[in-house]
N, C-alpha and C positions, 0 to 999 in steps of 0.2 A: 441352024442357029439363028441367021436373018428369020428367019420367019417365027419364031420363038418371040423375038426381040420386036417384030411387028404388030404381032399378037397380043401383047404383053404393054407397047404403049397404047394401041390403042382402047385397052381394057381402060388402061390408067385415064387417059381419056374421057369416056365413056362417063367413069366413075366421078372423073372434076365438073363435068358438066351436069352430071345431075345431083349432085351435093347441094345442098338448100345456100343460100347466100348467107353472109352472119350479118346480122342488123348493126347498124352502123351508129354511134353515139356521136352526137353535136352539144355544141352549147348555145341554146338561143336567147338572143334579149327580147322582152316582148313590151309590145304596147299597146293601149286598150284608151278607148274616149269614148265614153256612153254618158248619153244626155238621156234626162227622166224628170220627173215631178216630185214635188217633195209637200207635203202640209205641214206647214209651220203655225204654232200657235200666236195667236195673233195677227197675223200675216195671211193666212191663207193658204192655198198652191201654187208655190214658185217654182219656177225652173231651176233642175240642177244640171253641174257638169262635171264630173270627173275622169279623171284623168289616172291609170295606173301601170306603172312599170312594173316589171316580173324578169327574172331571172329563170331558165327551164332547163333542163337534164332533158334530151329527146333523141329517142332510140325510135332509129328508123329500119324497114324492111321497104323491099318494092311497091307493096302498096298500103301497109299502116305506118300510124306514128304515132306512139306512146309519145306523152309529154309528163313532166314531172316540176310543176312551175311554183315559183316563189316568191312573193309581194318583196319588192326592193323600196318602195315608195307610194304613195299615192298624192294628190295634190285634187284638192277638192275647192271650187269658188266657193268663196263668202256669198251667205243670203244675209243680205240685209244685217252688212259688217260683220257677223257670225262666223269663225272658221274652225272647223275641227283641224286636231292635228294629233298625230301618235308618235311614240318615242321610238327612235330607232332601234332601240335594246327591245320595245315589245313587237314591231314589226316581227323583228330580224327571229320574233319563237311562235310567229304564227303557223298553223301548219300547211305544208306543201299541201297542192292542186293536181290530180289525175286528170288528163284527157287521154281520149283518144281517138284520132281520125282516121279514116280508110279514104283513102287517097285514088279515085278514078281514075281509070288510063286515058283521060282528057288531061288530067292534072285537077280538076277538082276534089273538093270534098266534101264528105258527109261525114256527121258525128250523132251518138247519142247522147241527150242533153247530159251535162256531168254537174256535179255541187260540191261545196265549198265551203268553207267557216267555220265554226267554234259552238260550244255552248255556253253553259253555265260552269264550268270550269275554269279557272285560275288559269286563263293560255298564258299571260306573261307573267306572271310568277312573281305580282305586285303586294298581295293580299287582295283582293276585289277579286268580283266571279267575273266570268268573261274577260274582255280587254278594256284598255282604259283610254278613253278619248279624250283629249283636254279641248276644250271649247275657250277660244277667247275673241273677244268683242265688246263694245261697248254698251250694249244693252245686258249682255248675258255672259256669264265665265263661270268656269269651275270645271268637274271632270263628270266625263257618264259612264258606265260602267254596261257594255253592251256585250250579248251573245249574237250573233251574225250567220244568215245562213243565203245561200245564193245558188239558183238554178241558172245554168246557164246554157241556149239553145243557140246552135248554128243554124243562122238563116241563111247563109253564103257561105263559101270559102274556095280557096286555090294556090296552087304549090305557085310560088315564084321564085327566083336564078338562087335564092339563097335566105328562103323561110317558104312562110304563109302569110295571107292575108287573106280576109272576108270580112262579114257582120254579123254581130250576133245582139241577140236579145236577152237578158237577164233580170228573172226575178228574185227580187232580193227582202226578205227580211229580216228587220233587226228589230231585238228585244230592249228597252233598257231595267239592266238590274237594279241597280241603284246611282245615287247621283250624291255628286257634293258641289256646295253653292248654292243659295234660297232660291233663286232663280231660277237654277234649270231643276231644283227638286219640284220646281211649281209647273215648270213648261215643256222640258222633257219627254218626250213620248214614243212610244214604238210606232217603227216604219215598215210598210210593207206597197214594195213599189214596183215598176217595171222600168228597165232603163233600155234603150236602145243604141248601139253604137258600132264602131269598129276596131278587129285589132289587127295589128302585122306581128308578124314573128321576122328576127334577122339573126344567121346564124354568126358567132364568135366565137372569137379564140379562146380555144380549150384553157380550161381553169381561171376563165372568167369567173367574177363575185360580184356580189352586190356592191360586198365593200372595196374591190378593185374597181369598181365605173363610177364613185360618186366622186363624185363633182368636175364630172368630164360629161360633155355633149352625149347624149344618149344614143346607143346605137341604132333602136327601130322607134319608127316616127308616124304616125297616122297621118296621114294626108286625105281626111276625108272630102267623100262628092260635094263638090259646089252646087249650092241649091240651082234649080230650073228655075229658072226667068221668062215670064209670061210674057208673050208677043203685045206689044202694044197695040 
């Protein structure tokens, strides 16, 4: 009978340790700061700098990670007094973001590039195609009506105590459909640009939302490289 009962756990055994692991589900906040060029009519190419928070569903195994991410905000500097800005009702119906990284037993990673955005379809459900931007400043106001599309490449990445962080590169263009306001029907025009920046990922607490962290200190933060300083 002992040896029945030996037999038998150690089958059990046997059996737990080669059973696959179940992939593990997190909530992460993410944050993203990519500097790029922009032509502005009249103006020329100025510098941009945006700044984007996401909310992610991310389903982990030992060495991928699915991500399932969601614009909570973005915050875009004024060129030349000019700021876009969108309404939280049309944010909050753009559609979620696939990635997926494979995770090296360094802890780095690698991804193949992934895309993102909209077309000519009504994403927030205003009547306009695309989504609707409302632009205000003193030179130029009204609303542009864009479809958006964006490649985005990891140039870096790696696992840390509790997300990810790297750099990545993104090509982005956007179409304008139509515009209201004489001024941006006059100066409005599609973009097609390169931005370079970085993001972190931080994992939180389950049933985290976009709408449960606004207007609270954001939980991942970029802290990008301080530029190199030339020896005198």
């Amino acid at each position: 009978m002992a040896t029945f009962v030996l037999a038998l756990a150690a089958l059990l055994a046997t059996h737990s340790e080669s059973a696959p692991a179940q992939p593990r589900v997190e909530i992460w906040a993410g944050h993203q700061v990519l500097l790029g060029k922009r032509k502005v009519p009249l103006y020329g190419e100025k510098d941009t700098h945006t700044e984007n928070y996401v909310i992610a569903e991310v389903t982990r195994t030992p060495s991928r990670i699915n991500i399932r991410q969601k614009l909570c905000r973005f915050d875009f500097r004024p060129i030349k007094g000019v700021q876009p800005s969108m309404k939280p009702e049309a944010i909050a119906r753009l559609p979620t973001s696939p990635i997926v990284l494979q995770e090296k037993p360094d802890g780095s990673l690698v991804a193949a590039p992934w895309t993102a955005g909209w077309g000519e379809e009504d994403i927030d459900g205003d009547g306009f195609p695309g989504a609707t931007i409302s632009i205000s400043g003193s030179s130029c106001s009204g609303e542009v009506h864009v479809s958006n599309q964006s490649v985005t490449t990891l140039a870096s990445g790696h696992i840390t105590p509790d997300g990810a962080a790297g750099e990545i590169s993104v090509r982005l263009k956007q179409k304008v459909l139509s515009a209201k306001g004489f001024c941006l029907k006059l100066m409005a025009g599609d973009s097609d640009e390169t931005q370079n920046g970085w993001f972190t990922y931080r994992r939180i607490d389950p049933g985290s939302t976009c709408q449960s962290l606004e207007g609270k200190p954001w939980p991942a933060k970029v802290v990008p490289p301080l530029p190199e300083i030339s020896a005198p």
